[in-house]
N, C-alpha and C positions, 0 to 999 in steps of 0.2 A: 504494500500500500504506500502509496507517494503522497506526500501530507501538501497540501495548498493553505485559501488562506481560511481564515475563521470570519465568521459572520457575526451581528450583533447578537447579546446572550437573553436569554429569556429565565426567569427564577419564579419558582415556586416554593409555597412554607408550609408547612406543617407542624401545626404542636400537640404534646400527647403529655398530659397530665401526671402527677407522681403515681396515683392509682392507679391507670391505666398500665403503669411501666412495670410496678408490682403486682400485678396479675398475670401478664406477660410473660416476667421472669420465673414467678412460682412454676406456671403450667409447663415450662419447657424445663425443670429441674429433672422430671421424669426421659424426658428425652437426651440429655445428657450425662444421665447415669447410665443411659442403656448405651451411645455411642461410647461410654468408656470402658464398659465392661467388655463389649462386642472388639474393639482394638485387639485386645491379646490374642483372641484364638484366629483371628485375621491375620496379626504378623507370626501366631509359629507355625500356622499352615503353608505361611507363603515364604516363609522361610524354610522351611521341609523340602519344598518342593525348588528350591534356589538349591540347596543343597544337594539334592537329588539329581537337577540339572549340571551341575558342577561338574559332580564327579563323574556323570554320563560322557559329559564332553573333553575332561580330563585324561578319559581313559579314549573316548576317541583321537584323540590329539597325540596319543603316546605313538598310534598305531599307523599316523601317516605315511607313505610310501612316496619316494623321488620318481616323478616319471617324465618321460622325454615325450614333449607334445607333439613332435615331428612323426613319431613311430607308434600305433597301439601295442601294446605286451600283453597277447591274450593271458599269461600266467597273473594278471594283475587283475582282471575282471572281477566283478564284486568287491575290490580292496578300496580304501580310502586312500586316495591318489592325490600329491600333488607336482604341479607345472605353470610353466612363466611361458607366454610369449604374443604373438603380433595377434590383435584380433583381425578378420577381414572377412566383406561380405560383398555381394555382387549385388545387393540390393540399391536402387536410388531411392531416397525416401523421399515423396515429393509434396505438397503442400495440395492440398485439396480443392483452394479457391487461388492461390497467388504464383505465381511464375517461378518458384523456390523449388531446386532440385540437388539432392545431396549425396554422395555417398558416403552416407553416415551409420553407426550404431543405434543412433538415436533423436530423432530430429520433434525437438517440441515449440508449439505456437501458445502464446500467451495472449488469450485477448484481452484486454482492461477497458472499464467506462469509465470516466468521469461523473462522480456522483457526489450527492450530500453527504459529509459521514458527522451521527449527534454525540458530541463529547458531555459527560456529565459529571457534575463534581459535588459533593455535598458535604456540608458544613452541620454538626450538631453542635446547639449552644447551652449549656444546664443553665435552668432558670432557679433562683431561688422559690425554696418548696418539692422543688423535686423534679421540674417540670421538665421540659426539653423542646426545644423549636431548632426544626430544621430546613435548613433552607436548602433548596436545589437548582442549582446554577446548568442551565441548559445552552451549550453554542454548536454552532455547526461548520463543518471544515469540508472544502473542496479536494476531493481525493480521488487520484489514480487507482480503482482495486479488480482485480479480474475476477473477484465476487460479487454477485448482485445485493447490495445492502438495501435491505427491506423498509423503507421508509414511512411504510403505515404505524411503524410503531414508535417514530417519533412522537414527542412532548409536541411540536410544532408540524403537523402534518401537511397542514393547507400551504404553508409558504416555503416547502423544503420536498419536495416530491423527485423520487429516484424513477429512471425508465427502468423499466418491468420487464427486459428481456435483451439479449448482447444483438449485434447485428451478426456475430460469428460466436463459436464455441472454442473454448481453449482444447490441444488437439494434440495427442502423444504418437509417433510412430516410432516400429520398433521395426529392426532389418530381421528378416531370414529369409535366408538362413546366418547365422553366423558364425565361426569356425576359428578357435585355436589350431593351427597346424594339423593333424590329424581329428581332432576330437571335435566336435560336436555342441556349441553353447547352449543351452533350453533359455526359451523366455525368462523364466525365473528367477536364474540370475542374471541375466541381462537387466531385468528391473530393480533389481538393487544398484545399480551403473547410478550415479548421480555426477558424476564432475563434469555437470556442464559448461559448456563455453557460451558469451552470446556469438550468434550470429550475425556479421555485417551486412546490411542493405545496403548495395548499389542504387544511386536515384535518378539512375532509369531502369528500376526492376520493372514496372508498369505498363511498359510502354507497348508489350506485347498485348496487353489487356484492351478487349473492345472498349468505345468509347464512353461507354456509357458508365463504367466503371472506373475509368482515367476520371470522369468527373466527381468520382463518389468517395475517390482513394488516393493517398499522396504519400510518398517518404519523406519523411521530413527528420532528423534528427537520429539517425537508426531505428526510427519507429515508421510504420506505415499507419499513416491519420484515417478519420473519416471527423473531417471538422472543417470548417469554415475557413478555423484561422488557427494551425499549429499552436504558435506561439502563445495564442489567447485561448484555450478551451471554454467549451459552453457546456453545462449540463447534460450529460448523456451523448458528447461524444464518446469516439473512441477511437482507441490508438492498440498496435499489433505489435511485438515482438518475440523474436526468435531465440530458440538455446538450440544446441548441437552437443553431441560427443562422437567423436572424431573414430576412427580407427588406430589404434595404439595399443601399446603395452601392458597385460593381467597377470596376473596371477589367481589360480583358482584352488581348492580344497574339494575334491566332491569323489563320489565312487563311481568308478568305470564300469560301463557297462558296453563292451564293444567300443564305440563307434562315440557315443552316449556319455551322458552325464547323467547320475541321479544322487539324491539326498543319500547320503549314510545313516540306517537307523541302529544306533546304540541298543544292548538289551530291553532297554525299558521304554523305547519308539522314540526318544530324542531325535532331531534332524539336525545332521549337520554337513554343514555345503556354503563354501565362503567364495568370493569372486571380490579383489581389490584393485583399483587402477596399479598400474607402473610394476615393477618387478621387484616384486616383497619377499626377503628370505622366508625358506619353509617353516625356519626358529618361529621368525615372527608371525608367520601365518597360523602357527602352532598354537603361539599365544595367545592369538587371537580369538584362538578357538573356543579356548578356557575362559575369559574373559567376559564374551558373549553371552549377556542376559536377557534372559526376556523381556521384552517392552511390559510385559504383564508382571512381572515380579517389581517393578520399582514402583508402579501405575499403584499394586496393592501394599507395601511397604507406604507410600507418599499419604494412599489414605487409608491403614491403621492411624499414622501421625496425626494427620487431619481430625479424626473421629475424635480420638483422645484425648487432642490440643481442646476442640469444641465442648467437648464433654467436661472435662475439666472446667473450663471456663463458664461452659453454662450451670454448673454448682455453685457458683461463687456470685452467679448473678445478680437472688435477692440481697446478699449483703451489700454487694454494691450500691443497690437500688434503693433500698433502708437512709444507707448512709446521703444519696442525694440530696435529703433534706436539706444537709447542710454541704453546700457543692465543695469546699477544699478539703474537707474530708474523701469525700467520693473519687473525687481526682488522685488525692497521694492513695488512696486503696486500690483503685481502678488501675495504677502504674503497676505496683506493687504485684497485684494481682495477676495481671498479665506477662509479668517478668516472672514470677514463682512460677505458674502454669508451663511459661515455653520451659521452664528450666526443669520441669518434672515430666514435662511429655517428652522431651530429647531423654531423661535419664535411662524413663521406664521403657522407654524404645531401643536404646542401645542396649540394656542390658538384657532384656528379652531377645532380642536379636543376636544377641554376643554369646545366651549360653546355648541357644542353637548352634552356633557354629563353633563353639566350644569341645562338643564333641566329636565332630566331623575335621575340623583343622581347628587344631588346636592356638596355632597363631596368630590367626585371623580372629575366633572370639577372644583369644588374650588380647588382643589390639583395640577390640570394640568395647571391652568392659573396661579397659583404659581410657579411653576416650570419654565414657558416664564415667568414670573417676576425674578425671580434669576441668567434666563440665562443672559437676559440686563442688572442686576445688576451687575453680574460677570466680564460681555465685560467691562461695563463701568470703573470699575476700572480696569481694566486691560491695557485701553485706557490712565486713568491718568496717571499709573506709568510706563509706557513706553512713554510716551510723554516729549519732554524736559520742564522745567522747564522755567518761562521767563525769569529767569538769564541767562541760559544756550541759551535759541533764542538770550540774545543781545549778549552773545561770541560769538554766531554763524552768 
């Protein structure tokens, strides 16, 4: 998303009584007991299964075999094989609507519109008594994005309206066939390939285009417009550009099958099959192996954290809210409160996480249970040198 400029802001308030706010808090006390209790059996299952995965691909990685992409070894068939070299394909990838022809691995279009994007900002102010008014700051920003941002659900609907559909679709093409030396690439990994390059526009790509399109389309900037005026976008133009990935240098990890590439499944159906730009030792290809987490183990690891952090925090809320009556109370408890909280939710997360891996590698949970010992080390003096001194309690 490409940020332009901002528009005048539009605010709205809202206020909600101390009663109101203590009612609020009570009802949701039930619901963040339950997020906190729920946390634990959330990170040691998904910790089990991190573990689990580890040592699947640990022991895959031991197992890797050197092979020469130039030659298949049917004695290597079914084994986890790895090899470096030139990708190459005979495919031209070529542009659907635009005069764009490439021999490439991978040739992707980017359409973007010009649209309203609503920034929002909000301010809560404690009132004496307990109360709260909040204000909500609403502006709008002129933005490049090649998503459609949905503008019915602006604060400001009638004087901020986005077009409701692209005049093209963003567009991926992928070569096959494609071919290491002897072997064989699958889609698969090929869609893991990301080091794209942009693509240059020449500005007479066009020229071959009927005319009625020369009128409707321009290169302007390495972009190809549909606008009036480049330089000046209006509301729901739009503008096109190009990425590529070239033909060049891999390295892959995967099991031979002939001719073929497929996943290697581990005892336990783990998949492992790696494809990196450039020519990466097997060491490191090895390590990589290991390495390799699932997008789903951090995703449920980030929210046990989450759940707990909340959970926590929603216990603590009618005190907070009690204490509003008198707002400098409520502030130094409300700081207080939120700094104990993170520092008990990182504890109780490292070290539930640290004596899962305690068992399994033992250096890895000693590391982690070290870490919740440094964090209480840290609070705690953090705790004496902001705390007054007892000279300072008897002037007080």
């Amino acid at each position: 998303m490409t940020e332009q400029e901002l528009s005048p802001k539009t605010t709205t308030v809202d206020q909600r009584s101390w009663f109101q706010r203590l009612g609020t808090s009570l009802r949701g006390v039930l619901t963040g007991l339950l997020l906190f209790i729920i946390a634990f059996p959330i990170l040691i299952w998904n910790e089990g299964q991190a573990i689990q995965t580890h040592r699947d691909l640990e022991a895959g990685a031991s197992i890797v075999e050197n092979s020469d992409s130039t030659v298949i070894d049917p004695a290597q068939d079914g084994k986890l094989i790895y090899f470096t070299g030139e990708t190459r394909t005979p495919s031209i990838l070529t542009d659907s609507t635009f005069p764009i022809s490439e021999n490439a691995i991978k040739l992707k279009r980017i359409v973007e519109v010009y649209q309203w994007s609503e920034i929002t900002q909000t301010e809560t102010v404690e009132k004496n008594g307990g109360g709260t008014e909040t204000t909500t700051t609403y502006s709008y920003q002129k933005v490049w994005d090649d998503q459609l941002i949905d503008s019915t659900s602006f604060q400001e609907q009638a004087n901020y309206r986005n077009p409701q559909s692209k005049p093209l679709e963003n567009e991926e093409q992928v070569a096959n066939p494609v071919s290491v030396g002897a072997y064989i690439i699958p889609d698969r990994l090929l869609s893991s390939l990301s080091d794209y390059e942009r693509l240059n526009l020449s500005s007479d790509l066009l020229t071959t285009l009927p005319n009625a399109q020369q009128e409707q389309w321009q290169v302007f900037n390495n972009y190809i417009f549909r606008s009036a005026d480049p330089s000046n976008p209006e509301i729901g133009d739009a503008r096109i550009w190009y990425q590529i990935i070239r033909p060049g240098t891999v390295s892959v990890v995967a099991q031979q099958n002939g001719d073929n590439l497929e996943p290697y499944r581990t005892k336990d159906g783990k998949s492992i099959e790696m494809i990196r730009t450039g020519a990466v030792p097997a060491e490191e290809m090895s390590e990589g192996i290991i390495q390799v987490n699932p997008f789903s183990t951090w995703l449920f690891r980030i929210l046990a954290v989450i759940f707990m952090y909340i959970g926590l925090n929603t216990l603590l809320v009618p005190i907070s809210t009690l204490l509003h009556v008198i707002p400098l109370f409520a502030k130094v408890f409300l700081f207080a409160n939120k700094l104990l909280t993170l520092v008990i939710t990182l504890v109780l997360s490292l070290i539930t996480i640290g004596i899962m891996w305690l068992i399994y590698q033992p250096l890895i949970g000693l590391a982690i249970l070290l870490v919740a010992v440094a964090v209480v080390f840290l609070f705690s003096k953090l705790r004496k040198k902001t705390a007054p001194t007892t000279r300072e309690k008897k002037l007080i």
